[in-house]
DONURO-328067 format. One record per residue: residue in three letters; x, y, z of N, C-alpha, C, CB in turn. Coordinates in nm, 4 decimals, m for minus. Glycine has a CB too. Example, Ala and Ser with C-alpha at 12.3 -4.5 7.8 and 13.67 -1.06 7.14 Angstrom:
! residues 2
ALA;1.3190;m0.5690;0.7800;1.2300;m0.4500;0.7800;1.3200;m0.3300;0.7800;1.1308;m0.4473;0.9046
SER;1.2850;m0.2250;0.7080;1.3670;m0.1060;0.7140;1.2900;0.0030;0.7870;1.4084;m0.0598;0.5725
! end
This chain:
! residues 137
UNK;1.3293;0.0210;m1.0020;1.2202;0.1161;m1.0009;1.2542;0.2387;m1.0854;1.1876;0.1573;m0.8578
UNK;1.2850;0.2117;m1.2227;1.2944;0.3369;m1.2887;1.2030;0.4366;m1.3124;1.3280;0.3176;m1.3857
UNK;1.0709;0.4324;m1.2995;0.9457;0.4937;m1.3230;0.9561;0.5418;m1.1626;0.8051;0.3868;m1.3842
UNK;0.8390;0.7072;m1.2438;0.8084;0.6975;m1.0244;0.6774;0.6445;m1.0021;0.7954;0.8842;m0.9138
UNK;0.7243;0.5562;m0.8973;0.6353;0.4461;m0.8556;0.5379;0.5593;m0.7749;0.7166;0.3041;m0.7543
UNK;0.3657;0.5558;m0.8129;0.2900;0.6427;m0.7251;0.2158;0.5187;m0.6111;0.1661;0.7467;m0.8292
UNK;0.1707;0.5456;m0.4861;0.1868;0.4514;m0.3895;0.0585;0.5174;m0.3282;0.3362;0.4402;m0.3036
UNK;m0.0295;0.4982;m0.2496;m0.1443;0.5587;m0.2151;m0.1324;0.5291;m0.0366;m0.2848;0.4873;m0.3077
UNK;m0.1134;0.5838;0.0245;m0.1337;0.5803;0.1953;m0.2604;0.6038;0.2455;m0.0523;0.6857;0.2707
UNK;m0.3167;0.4791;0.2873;m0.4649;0.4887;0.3344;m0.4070;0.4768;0.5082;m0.5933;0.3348;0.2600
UNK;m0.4221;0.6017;0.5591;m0.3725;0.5917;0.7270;m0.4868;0.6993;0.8243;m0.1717;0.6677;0.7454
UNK;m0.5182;0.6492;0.9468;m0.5929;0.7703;0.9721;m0.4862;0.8475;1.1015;m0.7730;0.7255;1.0252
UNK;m0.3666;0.8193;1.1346;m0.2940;0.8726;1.2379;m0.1706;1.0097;1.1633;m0.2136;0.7228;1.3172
UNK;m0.2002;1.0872;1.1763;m0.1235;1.1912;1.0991;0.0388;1.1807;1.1132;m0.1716;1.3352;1.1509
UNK;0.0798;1.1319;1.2099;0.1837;1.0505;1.2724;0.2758;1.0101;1.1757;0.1322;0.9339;1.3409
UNK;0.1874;0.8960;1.1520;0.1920;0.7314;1.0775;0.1950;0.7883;0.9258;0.0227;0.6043;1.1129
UNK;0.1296;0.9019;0.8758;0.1728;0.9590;0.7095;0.3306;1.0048;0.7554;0.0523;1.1310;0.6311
UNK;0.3324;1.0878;0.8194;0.4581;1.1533;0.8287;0.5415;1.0493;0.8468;0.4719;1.2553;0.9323
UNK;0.5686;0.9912;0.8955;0.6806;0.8976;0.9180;0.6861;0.8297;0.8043;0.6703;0.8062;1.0334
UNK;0.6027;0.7404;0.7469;0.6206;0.7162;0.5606;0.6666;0.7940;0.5075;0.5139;0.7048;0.4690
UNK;0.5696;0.9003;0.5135;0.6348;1.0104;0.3861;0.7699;1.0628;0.4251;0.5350;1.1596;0.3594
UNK;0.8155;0.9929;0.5561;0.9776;1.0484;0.5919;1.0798;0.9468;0.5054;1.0213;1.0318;0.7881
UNK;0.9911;0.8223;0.5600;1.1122;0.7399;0.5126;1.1168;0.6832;0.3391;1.1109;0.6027;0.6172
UNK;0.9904;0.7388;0.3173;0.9889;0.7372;0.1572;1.1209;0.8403;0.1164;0.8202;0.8039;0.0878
UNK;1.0700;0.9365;0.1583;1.1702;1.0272;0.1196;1.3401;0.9983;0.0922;1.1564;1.1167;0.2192
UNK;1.4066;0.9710;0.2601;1.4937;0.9257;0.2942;1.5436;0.8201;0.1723;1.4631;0.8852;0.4199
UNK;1.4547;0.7275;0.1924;1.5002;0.5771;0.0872;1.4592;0.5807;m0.0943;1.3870;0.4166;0.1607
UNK;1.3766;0.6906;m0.1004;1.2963;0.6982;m0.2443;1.4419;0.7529;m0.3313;1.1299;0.8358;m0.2469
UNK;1.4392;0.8694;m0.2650;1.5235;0.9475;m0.3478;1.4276;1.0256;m0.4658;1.6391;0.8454;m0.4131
UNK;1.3094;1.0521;m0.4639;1.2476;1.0565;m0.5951;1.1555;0.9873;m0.6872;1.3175;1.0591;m0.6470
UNK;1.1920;0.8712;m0.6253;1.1429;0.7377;m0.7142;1.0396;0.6665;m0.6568;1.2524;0.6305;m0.7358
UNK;0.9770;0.7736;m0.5455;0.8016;0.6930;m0.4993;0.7672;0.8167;m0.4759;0.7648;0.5658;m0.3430
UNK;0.5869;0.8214;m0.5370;0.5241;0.9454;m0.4817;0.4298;0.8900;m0.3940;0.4582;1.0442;m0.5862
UNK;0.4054;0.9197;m0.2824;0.2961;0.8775;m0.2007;0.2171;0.9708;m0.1971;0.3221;0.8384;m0.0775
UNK;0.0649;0.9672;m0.2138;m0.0474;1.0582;m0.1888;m0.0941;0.9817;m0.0404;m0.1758;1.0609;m0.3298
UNK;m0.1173;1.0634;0.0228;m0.2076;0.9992;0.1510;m0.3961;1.0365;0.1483;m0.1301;1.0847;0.3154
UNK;m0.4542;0.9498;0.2129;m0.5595;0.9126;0.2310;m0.5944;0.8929;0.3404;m0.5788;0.8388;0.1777
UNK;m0.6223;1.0036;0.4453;m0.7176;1.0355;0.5899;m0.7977;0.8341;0.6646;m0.9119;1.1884;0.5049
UNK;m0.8792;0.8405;0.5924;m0.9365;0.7333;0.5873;m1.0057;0.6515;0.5008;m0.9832;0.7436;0.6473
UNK;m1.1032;0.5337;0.4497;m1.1509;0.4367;0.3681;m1.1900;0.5142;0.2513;m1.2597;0.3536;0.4285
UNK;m1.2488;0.6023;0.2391;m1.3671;0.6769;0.1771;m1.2949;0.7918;0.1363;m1.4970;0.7115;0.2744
UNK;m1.1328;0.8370;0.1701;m1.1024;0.9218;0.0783;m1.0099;0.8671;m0.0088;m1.0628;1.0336;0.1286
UNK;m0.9224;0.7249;0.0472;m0.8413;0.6359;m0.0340;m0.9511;0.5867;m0.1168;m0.7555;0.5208;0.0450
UNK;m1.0903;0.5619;m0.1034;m1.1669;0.4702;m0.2263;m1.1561;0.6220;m0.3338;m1.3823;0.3917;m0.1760
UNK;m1.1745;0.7131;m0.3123;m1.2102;0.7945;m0.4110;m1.0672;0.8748;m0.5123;m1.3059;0.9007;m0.3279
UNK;m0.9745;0.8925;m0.4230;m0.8265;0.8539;m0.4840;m0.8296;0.7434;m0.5810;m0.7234;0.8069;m0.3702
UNK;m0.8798;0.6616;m0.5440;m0.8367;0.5013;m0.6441;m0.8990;0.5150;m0.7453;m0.8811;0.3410;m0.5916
UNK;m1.0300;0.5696;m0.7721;m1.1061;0.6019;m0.8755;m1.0574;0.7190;m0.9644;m1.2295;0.6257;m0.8252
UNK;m0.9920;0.8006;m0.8866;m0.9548;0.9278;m0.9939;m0.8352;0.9058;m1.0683;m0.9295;1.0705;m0.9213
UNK;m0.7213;0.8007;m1.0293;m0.6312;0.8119;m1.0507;m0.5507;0.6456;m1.0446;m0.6032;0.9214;m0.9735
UNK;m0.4339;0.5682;m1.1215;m0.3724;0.4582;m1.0801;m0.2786;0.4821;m1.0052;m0.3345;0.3871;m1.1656
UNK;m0.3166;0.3794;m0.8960;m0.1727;0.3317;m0.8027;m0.0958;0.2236;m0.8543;m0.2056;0.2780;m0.6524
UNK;0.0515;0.2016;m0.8227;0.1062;0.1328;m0.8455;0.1311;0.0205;m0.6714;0.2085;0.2132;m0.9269
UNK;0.1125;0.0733;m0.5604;0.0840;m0.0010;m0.4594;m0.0070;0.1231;m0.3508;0.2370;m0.0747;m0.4007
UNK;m0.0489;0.0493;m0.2745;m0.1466;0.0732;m0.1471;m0.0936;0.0374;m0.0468;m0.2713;0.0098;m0.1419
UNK;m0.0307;0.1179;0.0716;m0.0433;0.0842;0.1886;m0.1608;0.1140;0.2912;0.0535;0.1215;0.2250
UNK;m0.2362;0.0210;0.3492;m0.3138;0.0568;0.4458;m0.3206;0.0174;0.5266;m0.3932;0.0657;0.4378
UNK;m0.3168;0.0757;0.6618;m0.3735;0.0900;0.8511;m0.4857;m0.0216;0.8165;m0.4652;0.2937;0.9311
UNK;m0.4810;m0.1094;0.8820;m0.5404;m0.2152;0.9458;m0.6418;m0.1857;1.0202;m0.4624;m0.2793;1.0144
UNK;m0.5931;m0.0635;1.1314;m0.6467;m0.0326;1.1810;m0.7716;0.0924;1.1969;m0.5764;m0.0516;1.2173
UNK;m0.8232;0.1133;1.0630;m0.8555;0.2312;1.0592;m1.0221;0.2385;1.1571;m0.8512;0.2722;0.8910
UNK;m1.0186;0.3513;1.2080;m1.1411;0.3306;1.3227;m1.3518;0.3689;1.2114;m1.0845;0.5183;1.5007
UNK;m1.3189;0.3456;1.1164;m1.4411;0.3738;1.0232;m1.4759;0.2468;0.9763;m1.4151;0.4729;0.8996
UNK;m1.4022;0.1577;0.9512;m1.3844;m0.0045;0.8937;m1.2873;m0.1174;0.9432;m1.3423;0.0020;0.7542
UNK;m1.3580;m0.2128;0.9447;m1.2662;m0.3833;0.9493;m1.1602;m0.3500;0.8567;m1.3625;m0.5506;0.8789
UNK;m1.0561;m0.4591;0.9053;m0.9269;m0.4710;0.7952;m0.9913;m0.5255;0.6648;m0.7928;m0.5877;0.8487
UNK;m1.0901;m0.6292;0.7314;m1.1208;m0.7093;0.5632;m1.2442;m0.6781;0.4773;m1.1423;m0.8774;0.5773
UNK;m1.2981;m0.5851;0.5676;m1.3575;m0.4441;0.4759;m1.2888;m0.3705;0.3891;m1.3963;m0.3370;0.5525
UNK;m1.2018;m0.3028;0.4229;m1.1254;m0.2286;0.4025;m1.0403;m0.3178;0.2931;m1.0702;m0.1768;0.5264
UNK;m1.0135;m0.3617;0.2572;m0.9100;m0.5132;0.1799;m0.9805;m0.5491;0.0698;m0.8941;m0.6781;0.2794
UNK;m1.1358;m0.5935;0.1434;m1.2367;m0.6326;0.0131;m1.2359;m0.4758;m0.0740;m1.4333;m0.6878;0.0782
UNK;m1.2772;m0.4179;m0.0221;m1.3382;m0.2800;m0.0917;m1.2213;m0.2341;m0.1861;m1.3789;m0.1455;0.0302
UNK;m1.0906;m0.2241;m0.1209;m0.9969;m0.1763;m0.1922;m0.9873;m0.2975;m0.3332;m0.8591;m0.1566;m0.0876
UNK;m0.9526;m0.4092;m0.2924;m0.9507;m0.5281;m0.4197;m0.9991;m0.5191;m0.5566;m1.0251;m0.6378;m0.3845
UNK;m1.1722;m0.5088;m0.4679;m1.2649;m0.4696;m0.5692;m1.2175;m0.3820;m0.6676;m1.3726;m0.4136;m0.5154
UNK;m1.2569;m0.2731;m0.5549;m1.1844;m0.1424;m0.6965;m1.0665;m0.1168;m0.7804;m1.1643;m0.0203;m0.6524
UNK;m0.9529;m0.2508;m0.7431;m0.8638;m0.1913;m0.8030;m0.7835;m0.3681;m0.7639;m0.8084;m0.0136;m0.7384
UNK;m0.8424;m0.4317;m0.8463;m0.7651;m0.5817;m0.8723;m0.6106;m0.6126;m0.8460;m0.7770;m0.6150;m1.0224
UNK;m0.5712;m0.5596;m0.9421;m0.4398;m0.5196;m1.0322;m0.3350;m0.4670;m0.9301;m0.4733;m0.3922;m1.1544
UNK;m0.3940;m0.4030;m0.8070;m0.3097;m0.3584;m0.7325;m0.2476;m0.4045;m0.6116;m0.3468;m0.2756;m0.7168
UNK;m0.1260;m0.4543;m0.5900;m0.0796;m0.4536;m0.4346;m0.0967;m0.3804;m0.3102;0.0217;m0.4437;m0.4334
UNK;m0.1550;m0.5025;m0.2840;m0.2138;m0.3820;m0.0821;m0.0969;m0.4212;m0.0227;m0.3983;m0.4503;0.0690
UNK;m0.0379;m0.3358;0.0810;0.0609;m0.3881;0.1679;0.0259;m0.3500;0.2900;0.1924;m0.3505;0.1400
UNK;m0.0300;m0.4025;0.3936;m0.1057;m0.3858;0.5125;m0.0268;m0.3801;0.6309;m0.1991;m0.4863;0.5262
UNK;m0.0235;m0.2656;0.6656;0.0550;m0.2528;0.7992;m0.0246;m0.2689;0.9323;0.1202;m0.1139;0.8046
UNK;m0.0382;m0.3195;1.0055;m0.1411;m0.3840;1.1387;m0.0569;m0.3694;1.1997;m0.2109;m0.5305;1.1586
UNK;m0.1165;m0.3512;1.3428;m0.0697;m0.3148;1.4801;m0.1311;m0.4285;1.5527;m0.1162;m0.1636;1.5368
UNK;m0.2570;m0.4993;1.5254;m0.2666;m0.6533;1.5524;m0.3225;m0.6846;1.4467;m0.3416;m0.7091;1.6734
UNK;m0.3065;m0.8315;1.4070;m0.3431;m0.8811;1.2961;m0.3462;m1.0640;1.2979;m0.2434;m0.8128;1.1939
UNK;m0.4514;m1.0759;1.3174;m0.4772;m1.2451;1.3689;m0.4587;m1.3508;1.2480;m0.6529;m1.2714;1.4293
UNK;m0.4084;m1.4380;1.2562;m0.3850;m1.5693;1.1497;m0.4751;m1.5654;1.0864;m0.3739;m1.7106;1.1919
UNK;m0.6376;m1.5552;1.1140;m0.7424;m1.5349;1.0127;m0.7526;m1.4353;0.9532;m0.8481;m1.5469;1.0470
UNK;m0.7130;m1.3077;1.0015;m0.6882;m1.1763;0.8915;m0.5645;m1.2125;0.8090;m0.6546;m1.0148;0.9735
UNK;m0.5007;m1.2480;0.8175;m0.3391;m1.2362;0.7194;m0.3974;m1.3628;0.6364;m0.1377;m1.2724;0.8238
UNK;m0.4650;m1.4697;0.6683;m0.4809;m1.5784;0.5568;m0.5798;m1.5133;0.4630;m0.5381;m1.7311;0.6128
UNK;m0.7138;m1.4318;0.4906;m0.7821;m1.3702;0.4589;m0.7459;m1.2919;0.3537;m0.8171;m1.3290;0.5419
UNK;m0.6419;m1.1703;0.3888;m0.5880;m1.0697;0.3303;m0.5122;m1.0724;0.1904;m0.5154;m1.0292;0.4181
UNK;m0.4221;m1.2165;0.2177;m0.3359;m1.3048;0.1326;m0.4358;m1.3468;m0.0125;m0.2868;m1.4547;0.2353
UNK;m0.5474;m1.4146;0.0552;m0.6537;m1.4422;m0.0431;m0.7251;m1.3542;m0.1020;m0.7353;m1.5100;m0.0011
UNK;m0.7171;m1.2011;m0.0445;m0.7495;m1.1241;m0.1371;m0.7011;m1.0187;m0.2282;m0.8102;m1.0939;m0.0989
UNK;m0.5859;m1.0466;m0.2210;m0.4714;m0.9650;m0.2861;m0.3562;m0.8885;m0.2338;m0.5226;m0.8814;m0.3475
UNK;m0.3479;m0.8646;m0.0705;m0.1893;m0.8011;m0.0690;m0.1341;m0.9380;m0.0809;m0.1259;m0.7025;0.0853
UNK;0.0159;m0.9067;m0.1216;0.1243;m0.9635;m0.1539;0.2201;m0.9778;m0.0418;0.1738;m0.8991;m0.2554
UNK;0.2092;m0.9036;0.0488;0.3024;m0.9345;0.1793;0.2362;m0.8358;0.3097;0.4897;m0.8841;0.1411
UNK;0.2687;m0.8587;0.3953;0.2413;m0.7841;0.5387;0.3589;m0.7296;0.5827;0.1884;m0.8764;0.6562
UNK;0.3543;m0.6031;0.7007;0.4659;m0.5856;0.7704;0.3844;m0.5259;0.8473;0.5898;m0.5249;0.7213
UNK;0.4663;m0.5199;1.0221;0.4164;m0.4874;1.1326;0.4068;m0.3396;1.1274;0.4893;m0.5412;1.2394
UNK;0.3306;m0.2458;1.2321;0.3771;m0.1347;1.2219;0.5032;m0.1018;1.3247;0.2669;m0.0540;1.2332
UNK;0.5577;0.0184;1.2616;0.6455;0.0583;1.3830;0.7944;m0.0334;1.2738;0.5755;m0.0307;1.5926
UNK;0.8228;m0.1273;1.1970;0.9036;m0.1968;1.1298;0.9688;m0.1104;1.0312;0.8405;m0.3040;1.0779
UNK;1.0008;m0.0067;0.9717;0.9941;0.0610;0.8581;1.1465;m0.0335;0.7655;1.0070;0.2550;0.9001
UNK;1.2155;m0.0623;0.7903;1.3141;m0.1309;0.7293;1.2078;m0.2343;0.6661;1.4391;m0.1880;0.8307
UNK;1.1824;m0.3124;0.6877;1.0434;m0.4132;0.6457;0.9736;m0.3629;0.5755;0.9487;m0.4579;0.7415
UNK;0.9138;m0.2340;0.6162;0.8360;m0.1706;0.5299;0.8820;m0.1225;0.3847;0.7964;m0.0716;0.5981
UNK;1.0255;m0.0725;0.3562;1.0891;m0.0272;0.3154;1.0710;m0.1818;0.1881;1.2055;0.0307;0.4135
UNK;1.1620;m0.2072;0.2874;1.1997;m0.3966;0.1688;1.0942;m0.4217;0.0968;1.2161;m0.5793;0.2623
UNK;0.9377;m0.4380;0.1990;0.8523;m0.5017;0.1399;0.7568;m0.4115;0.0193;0.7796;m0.5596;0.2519
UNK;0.8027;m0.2984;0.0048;0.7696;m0.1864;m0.0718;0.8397;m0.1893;m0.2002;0.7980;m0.0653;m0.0006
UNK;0.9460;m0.1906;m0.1527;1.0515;m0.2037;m0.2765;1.0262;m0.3343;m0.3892;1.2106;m0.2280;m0.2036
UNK;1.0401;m0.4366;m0.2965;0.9589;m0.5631;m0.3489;0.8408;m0.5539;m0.4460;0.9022;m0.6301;m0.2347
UNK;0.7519;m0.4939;m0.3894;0.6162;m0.4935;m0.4491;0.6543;m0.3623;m0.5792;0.4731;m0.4481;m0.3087
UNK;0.7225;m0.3445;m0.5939;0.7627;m0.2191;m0.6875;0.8293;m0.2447;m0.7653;0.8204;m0.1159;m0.6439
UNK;0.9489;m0.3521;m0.7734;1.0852;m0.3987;m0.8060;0.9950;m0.4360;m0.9463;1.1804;m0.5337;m0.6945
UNK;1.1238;m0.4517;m1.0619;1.1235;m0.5425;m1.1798;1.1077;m0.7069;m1.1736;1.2481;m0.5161;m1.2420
UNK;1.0049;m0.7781;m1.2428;0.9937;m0.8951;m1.2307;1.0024;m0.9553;m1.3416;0.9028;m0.9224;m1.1737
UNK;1.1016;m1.0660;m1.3551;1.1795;m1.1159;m1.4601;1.2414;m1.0178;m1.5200;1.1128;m1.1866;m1.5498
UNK;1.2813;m0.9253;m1.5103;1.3895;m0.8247;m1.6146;1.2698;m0.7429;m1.6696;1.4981;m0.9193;m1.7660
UNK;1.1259;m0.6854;m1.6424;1.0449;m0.5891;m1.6740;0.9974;m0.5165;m1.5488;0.9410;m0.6414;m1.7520
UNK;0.9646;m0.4215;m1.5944;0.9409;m0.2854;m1.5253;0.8131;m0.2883;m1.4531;0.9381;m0.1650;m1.6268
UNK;0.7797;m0.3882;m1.3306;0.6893;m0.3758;m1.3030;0.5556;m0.2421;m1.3001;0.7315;m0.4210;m1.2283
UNK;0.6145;m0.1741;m1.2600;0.5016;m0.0367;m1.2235;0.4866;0.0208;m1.3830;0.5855;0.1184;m1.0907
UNK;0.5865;0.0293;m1.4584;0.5581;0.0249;m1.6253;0.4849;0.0002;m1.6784;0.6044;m0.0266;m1.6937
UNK;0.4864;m0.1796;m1.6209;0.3543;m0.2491;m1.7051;0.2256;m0.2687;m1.6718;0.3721;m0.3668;m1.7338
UNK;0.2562;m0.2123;m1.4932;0.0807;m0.2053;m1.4396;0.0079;m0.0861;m1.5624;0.0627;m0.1174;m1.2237
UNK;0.0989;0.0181;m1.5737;0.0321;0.1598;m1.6382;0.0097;0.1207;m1.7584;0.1203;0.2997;m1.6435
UNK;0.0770;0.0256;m1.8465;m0.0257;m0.0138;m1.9681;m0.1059;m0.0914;m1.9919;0.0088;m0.0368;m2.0523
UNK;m0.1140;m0.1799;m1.8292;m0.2374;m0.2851;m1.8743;m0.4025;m0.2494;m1.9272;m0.2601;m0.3694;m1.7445
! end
């Protein structure tokens, strides 16, 4: 992750930012910026002003479905990795979710997982700079 990877937090528990933005910190070193996003409708309008290089979003947000929330984000922004943190999340949401573009799941409350599966979605693939080459597509 030589670039700083910018990461978008769609969460509505003020909690649940802080504790990301802790352990971003902790594990980033520098090398992830997270903007957070209250709920659906201020992460859709983030996505429009600006590129992410990944999306984490609450499953659970109390304004929208997960696969509301999943479709809508997709839509607007193809290209991008959702990484969906759920507090429940049924075999038909995760097959769902899969089919519409995040790349992996992690539970909430997991942050090591979270961590990995972040890094992952951020990491170099084949020997190029992933988040590099999202910004010149």
């Amino acid at each position: 992750m030589p670039a700083t990877a910018q990461v978008l937090l769609i969460e509505d528990e003020k909690m649940d930012r802080d504790l990301v933005q802790e352990l971003v910190a902790l594990k980033a070193r520098g090398r992830v910026h997270v903007t957070e996003a209250g709920d659906l409708k201020a992460g859709l309008d983030l996505l429009a002003s600006q590129p992410f290089d990944l999306i984490l979003l609450d499953t659970r947000l109390p304004d929208v479905s997960a696969l509301s929330a999943l479709r809508a984000l997709g839509d607007q922004a193809p290209d991008t990795p959702i990484l969906p943190h759920p507090a429940f999340l049924t075999v038909e949401m995760r097959h769902a979710a899969k089919l519409r573009g995040p790349w992996d799941v992690v539970e909430r409350g997991e942050l090591d997982r979270m961590w990995t599966a972040m890094t992952n979605l951020l990491a170099t693939e084949n020997g190029q700079d992933t988040v590099a080459r999202r910004r010149t597509a």
